[in-house]
C-alpha positions in Angstrom: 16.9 -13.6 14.6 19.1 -10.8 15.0 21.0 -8.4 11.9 23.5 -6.2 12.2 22.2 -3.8 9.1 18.7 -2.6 10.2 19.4 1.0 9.3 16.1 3.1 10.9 15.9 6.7 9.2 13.3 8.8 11.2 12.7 12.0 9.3 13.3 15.0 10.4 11.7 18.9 9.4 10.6 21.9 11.0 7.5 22.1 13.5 8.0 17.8 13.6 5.9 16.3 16.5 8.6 15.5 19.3 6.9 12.7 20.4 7.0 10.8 16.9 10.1 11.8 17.0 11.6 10.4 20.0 8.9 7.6 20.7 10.5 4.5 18.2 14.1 5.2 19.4 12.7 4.7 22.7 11.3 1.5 21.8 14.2 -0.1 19.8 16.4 1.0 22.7 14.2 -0.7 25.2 14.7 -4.1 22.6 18.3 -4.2 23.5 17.8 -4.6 27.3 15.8 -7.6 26.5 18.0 -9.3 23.7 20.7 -11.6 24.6 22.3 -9.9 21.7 23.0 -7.3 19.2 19.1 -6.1 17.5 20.8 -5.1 14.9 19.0 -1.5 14.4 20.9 1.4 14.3 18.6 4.4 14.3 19.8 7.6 12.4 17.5 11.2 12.4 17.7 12.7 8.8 17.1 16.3 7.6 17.4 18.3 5.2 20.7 20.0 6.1 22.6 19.4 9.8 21.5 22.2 11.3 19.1 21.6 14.4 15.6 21.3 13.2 13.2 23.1 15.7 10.0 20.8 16.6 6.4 21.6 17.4 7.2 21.5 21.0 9.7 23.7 20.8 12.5 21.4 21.4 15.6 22.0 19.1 16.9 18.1 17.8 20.7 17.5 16.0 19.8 15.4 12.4 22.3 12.7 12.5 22.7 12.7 8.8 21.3 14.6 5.6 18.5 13.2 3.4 21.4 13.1 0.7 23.8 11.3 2.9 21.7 8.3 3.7 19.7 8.3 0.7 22.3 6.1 -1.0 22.9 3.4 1.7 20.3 0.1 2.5 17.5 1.0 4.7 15.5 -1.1 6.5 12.7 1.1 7.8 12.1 4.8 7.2 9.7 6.2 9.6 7.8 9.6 9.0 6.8 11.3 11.6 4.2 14.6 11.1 3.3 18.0 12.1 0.0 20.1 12.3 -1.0 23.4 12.2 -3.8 24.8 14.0 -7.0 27.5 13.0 -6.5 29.2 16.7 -8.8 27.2 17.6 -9.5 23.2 18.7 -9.1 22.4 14.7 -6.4 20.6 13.7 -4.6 20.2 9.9 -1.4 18.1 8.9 0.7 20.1 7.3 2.8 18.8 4.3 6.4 20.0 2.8 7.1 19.7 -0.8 10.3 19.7 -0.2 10.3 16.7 3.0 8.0 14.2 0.3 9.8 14.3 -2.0 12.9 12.8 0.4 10.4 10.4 1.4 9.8 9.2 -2.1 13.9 9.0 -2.4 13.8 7.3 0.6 11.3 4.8 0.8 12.6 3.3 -2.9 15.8 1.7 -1.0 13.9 0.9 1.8 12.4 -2.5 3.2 9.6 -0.7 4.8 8.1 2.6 5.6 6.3 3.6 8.5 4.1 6.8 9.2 3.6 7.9 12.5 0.6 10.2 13.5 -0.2 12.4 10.5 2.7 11.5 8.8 0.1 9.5 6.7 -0.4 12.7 4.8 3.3 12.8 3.8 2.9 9.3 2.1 -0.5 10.4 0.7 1.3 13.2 -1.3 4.2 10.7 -2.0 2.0 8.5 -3.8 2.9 5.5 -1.3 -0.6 4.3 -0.3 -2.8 4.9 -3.4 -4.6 2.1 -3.4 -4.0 1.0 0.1 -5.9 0.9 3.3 -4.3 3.4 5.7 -4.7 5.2 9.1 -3.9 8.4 11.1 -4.4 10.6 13.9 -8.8 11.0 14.4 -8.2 14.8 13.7 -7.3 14.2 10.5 -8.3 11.1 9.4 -11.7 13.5 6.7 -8.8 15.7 5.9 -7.0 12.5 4.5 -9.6 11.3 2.9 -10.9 14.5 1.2 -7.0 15.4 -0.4 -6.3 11.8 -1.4 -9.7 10.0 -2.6 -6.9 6.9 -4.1 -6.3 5.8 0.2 -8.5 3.7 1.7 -8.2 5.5 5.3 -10.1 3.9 8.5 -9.5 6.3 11.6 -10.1 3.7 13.8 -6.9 1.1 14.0 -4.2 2.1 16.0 -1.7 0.9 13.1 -2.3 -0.9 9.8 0.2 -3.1 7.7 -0.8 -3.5 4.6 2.2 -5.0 2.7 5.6 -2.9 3.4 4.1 -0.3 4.1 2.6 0.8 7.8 0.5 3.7 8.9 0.1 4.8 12.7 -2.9 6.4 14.8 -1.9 9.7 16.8 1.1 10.7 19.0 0.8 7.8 21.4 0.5 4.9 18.6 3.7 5.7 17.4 5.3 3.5 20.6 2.5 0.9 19.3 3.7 1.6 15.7 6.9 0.4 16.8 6.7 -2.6 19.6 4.7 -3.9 16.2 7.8 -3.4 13.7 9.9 -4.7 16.6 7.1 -7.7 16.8 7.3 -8.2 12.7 10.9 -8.4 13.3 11.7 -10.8 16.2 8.4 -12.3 17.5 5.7 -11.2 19.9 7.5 -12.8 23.3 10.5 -10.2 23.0 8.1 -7.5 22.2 5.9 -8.3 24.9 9.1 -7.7 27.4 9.7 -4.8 25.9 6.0 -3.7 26.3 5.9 -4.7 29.5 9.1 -2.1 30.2 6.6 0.9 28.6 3.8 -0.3 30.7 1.3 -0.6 28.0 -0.2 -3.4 26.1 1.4 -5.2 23.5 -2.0 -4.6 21.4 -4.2 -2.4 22.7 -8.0 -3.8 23.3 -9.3 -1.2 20.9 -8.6 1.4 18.7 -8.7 5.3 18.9 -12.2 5.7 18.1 -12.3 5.5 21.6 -10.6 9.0 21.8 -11.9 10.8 19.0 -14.5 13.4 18.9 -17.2 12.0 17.0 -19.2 15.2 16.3 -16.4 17.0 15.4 -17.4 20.5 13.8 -17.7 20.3 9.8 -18.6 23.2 7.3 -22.5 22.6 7.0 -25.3 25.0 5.7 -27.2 26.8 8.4 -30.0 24.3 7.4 -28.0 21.3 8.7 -27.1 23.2 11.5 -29.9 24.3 13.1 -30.9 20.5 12.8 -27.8 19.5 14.5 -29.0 21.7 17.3 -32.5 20.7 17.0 -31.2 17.4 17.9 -28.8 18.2 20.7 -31.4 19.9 22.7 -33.9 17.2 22.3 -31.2 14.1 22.4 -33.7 12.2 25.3 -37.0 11.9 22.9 -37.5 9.1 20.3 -36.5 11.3 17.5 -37.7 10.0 14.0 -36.9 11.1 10.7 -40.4 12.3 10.4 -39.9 14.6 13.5 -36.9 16.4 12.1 -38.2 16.4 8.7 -41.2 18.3 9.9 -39.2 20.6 12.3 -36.9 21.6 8.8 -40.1 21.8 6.6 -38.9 19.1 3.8 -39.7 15.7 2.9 -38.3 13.1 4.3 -36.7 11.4 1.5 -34.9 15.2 1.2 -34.0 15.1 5.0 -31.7 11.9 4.6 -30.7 13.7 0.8 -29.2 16.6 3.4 -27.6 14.3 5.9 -25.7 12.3 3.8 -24.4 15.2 1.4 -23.6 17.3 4.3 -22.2 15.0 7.4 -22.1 11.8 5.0 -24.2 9.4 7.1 -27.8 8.8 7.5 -30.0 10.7 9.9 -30.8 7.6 12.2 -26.7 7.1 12.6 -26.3 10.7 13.4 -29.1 10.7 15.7 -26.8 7.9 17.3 -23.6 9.6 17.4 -25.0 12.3 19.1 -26.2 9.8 22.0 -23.3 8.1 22.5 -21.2 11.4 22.4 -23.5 12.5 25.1 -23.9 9.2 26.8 -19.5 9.1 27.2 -19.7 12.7 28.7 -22.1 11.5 31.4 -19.7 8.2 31.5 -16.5 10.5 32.1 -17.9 13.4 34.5 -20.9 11.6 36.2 -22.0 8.3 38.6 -25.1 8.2 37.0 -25.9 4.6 37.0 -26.0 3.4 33.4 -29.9 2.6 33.2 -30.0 6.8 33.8 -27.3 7.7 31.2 -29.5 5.4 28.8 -32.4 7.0 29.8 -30.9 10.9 29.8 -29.2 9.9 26.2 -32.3 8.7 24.5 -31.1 5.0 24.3 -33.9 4.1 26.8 -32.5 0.3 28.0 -28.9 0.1 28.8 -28.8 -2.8 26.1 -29.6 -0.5 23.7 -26.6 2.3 25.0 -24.4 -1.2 25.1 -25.0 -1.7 21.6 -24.6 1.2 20.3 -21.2 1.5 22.2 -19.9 -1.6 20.5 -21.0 -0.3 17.2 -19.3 3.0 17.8 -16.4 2.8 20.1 -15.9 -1.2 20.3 -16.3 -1.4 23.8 -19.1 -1.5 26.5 -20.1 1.6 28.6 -18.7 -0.1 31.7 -15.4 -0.1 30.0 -15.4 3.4 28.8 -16.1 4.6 32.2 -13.7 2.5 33.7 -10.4 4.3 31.4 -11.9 7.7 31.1 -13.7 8.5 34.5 -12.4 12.2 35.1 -11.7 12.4 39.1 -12.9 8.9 40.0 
C-alpha cells in the first residue's frame, strides 16, 4: 500500500562512496515506473552544511537539506552510506566522522528505520545502534568491525541483514540489494521483483559475498606464523597434518593450534582449507583445468572433497564458481 510521507534521508560527508550514494535513489526511482501510483518516498541527501560535499570518486553532489533542517521532520528511513581510506596499498579501513555519527544518532531517533550501506556499518557501530545486534558490511572490513565494536554481532557473509528496524548492507553493489529489500519490506516481493528485473539482477542473490572476498587476506602475524603460512602455500598439494607443520616450526602440537587460533583465530586444519580453496578458485577463474585436477593440484584429492569444502566456504559448488568468475572464458 502506498504513503505519501516516506521521507528517505541518505547521508551525506566528505570522501562518501558515490555508489552508496546514488544506488537507493536509483532503486526507489525505478519503483515508480512499476506502481500504478504515487510510492510515496521522497528521497532527500543531507549534510552537514549546503555546500557540495566532494565524494570518494571525485564527484562533487548538492545536499538537498542540512542535518539540522530535516532532523526535526518524520523520517521513514535514514540510510548511511560510508567511506574508506586506504594504506597505499590493497588494505582497506572505514573511516568514521565524529561529527557525521553523531547526526546519525539525531537522526535515526525520529526515524522508522535505518539502513547502512557498505561500511556505513561502522558509523552505526560508533553510534551505538547495533550493540547487541547481528550486523554486516563490506568483506574488507568486516575483522575491522569486529575488533572496534566487540558489542555487534558481525557475519561478513550476508549481503544484508534486518534485524529489527535496523538493516546493515554488504559492499558497494549490495546497496541496490539493500534497497529492492526495503522496497520489498515495504510493498511486497512481486513489485520488487519488476523493479529487479529493470536492474537486471536478482531479487535475492543465490549467495552472499563470501563469494568475493579474499579469504587469506594479509593480517599482522609474528614471523613464526608467517613462515608457516608460507610453509603451507608452497606445499598446498600434500596431506598436510598438524604433526607435519608442528614439526617443520619445532613446537608441540597442542602449541601449534595454541598459535593458530591466537594469531589468525581458527584452527590449523580450517586454515590448511582456506588456503585450498583460495587456490582451488584461482585455478577456477584463470584455468580449464578439469575439476578432478584442480582437486588434485589443491590438495583436496576427490572433487567431492573440493565440492565440500566449497559449500562450507563460499556456499556454492566449484562448477558454479567457475561459471560467474571465469576470467576470459
Amino acid at each position: 500500500m502506498a504513503t505519501t510521507d516516506r521521507l528517505v534521508v541518505i547521508v551525506l560527508f566528505d570522501r562518501v562512496d558515490l555508489l552508496d550514494v546514488t544506488g537507493p535513489p536509483e532503486v526507489f526511482s525505478l519503483l515508480q515506473r512499476e506502481m500504478d501510483g504515487p510510492t510515496g518516498y521522497q528521497v532527500v541527501l543531507a549534510a552537514e552544511s549546503m555546500e557540495p560535499v566532494t565524494t570518494s570518486a571525485g564527484v562533487r553532489v548538492l545536499p538537498d537539506v542540512t542535518f539540522a533542517e530535516v532532523s526535526g521532520r518524520r523520517i521513514d528511513t535514514v540510510v548511511v552510506p560510508g567511506a574508506v581510506e586506504t594504506d597505499g596499498g590493497r588494505r582497506v579501513r572505514a573511516v568514521v566522522d565524529a561529527e557525521v555519527v553523531d547526526a546519525v544518532s539525531v537522526l535515526a531517533k525520529g526515524a522508522r528505520r535505518v539502513a547502512s550501506v557498505c561500511v556505513g556499518a561502522h558509523i552505526l557501530a560508533a553510534a551505538g545502534l547495533l550493540d547487541g545486534r547481528r550486523a554486516t558490511t563490506h568483506w574488507s572490513t568486516a575483522q575491522q568491525l569486529a575488533a572496534e565494536h566487540p558489542a555487534v554481532e558481525v557475519d561478513a557473509d550476508p549481503i544484508y541483514i534486518r534485524d529489527e528496524n535496523i538493516w546493515t548492507g554488504a559492499g558497494l553493489t549490495a546497496c541496490l540489494d539493500l534497497t529492492l529489500a526495503l522496497v520489498a519490506d515495504d510493498f511486497g516481493d512481486e513489485i520488487a521483483l519488476r523493479v529487479a528485473r529493470q536492474l537486471v539482477m536478482y531479487l535475492k542473490r543465490p549467495s552472499g559475498q563470501s563469494q568475493f572476498s579474499v579469504s587469506l587476506e594479509p593480517v599482522s602475524t609474528t614471523r613464526r606464523i608467517d613462515d608457516l603460512r608460507l610453509y603451507i602455500a608452497g606445499n598446498i598439494a600434500r596431506q598436510l597434518t598438524v604433526t607435519d607443520l608442528a614439526e617443520h616450526a619445532h613446537v608441540g602440537e597442542r602449541q601449534l593450534t595454541r598459535i593458530f587460533r591466537t594469531e589468525l583465530g581458527m584452527t590449523p586444519a580450517a586454515y590448511i582449507e582456506s588456503a585450498r580453496v583460495e587456490v582451488a578458485r584461482h585455478r577456477l577463474e584463470t584455468t580449464d583445468e578439469t575439476l578432478q585436477r584442480v582437486a588434485a593440484a589443491c590438495g583436496f584429492n576427490t572433487v567431492d572433497t573440493l565440492t565440500r569444502a566449497f559449500r562450507r566456504r563460499l556456499d556454492t559448488t566449484p562448477a558454479e564458481y567457475r561459471n560467474r568468475f571465469r576470467i576470459g572464458g
